[in-house]
N, C-alpha and C positions, 0 to 999 in steps of 0.2 A: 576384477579388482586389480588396481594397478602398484604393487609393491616394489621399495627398493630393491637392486637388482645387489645389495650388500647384503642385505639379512638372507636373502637365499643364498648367497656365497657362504655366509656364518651357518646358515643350516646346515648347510653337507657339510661344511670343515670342522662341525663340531657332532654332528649325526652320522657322518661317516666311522670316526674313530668308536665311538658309541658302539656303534649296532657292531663295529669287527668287533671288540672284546666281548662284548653278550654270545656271538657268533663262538669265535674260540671257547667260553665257557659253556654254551650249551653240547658243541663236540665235543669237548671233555666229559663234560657229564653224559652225556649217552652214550660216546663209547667205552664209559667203567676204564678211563685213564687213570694209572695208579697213582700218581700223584693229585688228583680227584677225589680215588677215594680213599686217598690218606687224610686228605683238608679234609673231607666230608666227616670222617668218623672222628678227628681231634676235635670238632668242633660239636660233635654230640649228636650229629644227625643220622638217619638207618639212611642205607647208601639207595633202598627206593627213591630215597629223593632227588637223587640225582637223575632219574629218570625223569619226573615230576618237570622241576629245574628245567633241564634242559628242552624236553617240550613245547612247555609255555613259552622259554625266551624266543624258541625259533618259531613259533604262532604272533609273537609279539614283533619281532625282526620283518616276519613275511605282512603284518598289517602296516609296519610303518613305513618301508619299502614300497608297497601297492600302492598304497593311499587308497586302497579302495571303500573304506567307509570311518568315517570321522568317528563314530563309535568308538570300535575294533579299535582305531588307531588311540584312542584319548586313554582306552582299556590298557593298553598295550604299554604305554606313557605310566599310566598309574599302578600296572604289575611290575616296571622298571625300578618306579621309586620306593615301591613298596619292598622288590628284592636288595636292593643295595643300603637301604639303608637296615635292612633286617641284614643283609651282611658285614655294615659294620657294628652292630649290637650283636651278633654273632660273635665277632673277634675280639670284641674288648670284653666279653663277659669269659671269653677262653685266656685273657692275657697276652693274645698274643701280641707281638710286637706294635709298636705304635703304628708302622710302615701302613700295614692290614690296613688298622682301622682309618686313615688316611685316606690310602687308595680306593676303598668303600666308598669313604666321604666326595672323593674327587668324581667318582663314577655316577654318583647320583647328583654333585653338581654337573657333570655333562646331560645327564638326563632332562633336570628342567632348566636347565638354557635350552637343547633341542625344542622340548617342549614349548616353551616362550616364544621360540625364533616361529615352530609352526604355526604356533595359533598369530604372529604377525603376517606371514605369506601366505596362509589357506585364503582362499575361498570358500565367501560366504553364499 
């Protein structure tokens, strides 16, 4: 398939930044960073979950990375949007500052543009 050689620029430049933040928060959450598991507990969650979290994002990182099966990766795509916007309904139900719930917003807007740009340059 022959794709503009823009949307794959747009891919990484918007997939790169993406997967590092998922990246820095799943090493947060797995290694019980205490600023992790401060946010974890104001926010009402048992700090296993940060185990949980952190897991999946870096199963989700390692499928989108690979590309090795459209699946996995589409999985991967839909536990992105599912976590960020469960994190900003996290944050505005705790009050916290507008900033949170924002930058949730923002992190799952980078999620399906990524998403978008992929399904423009995959191959069929």
């Amino acid at each position: 398939m022959n794709f503009p050689r823009r949307d794959v620029f747009l891919y990484w430049v918007i997939t790169i930044p993406f997967l590092a933040m998922m990246a820095m928060s799943a090493y947060m959450s797995l290694s019980m960073n205490p600023q992790a598991i401060a946010g974890t507990q104001h926010l009402g969650y048992p700090l296993y979950f940060m185990k949980i979290l952190g897991t999946f994002k870096t199963l989700g990182i390692i499928a989108i990375i690979t590309n090795k099966s459209k699946l996995l990766k589409e999985w991967a795509y839909a536990g992105f949007a599912i976590t960020t916007l469960s994190a900003m309904a996290s944050h505005y139900a705790s009050h916290d500052p507008k900033t949170n719930v924002i930058m949730a917003l923002v992190f799952f807007g980078l999620t399906i543009a990524s998403r978008v740009l992929w399904g423009r340059i995959a191959d069929d």
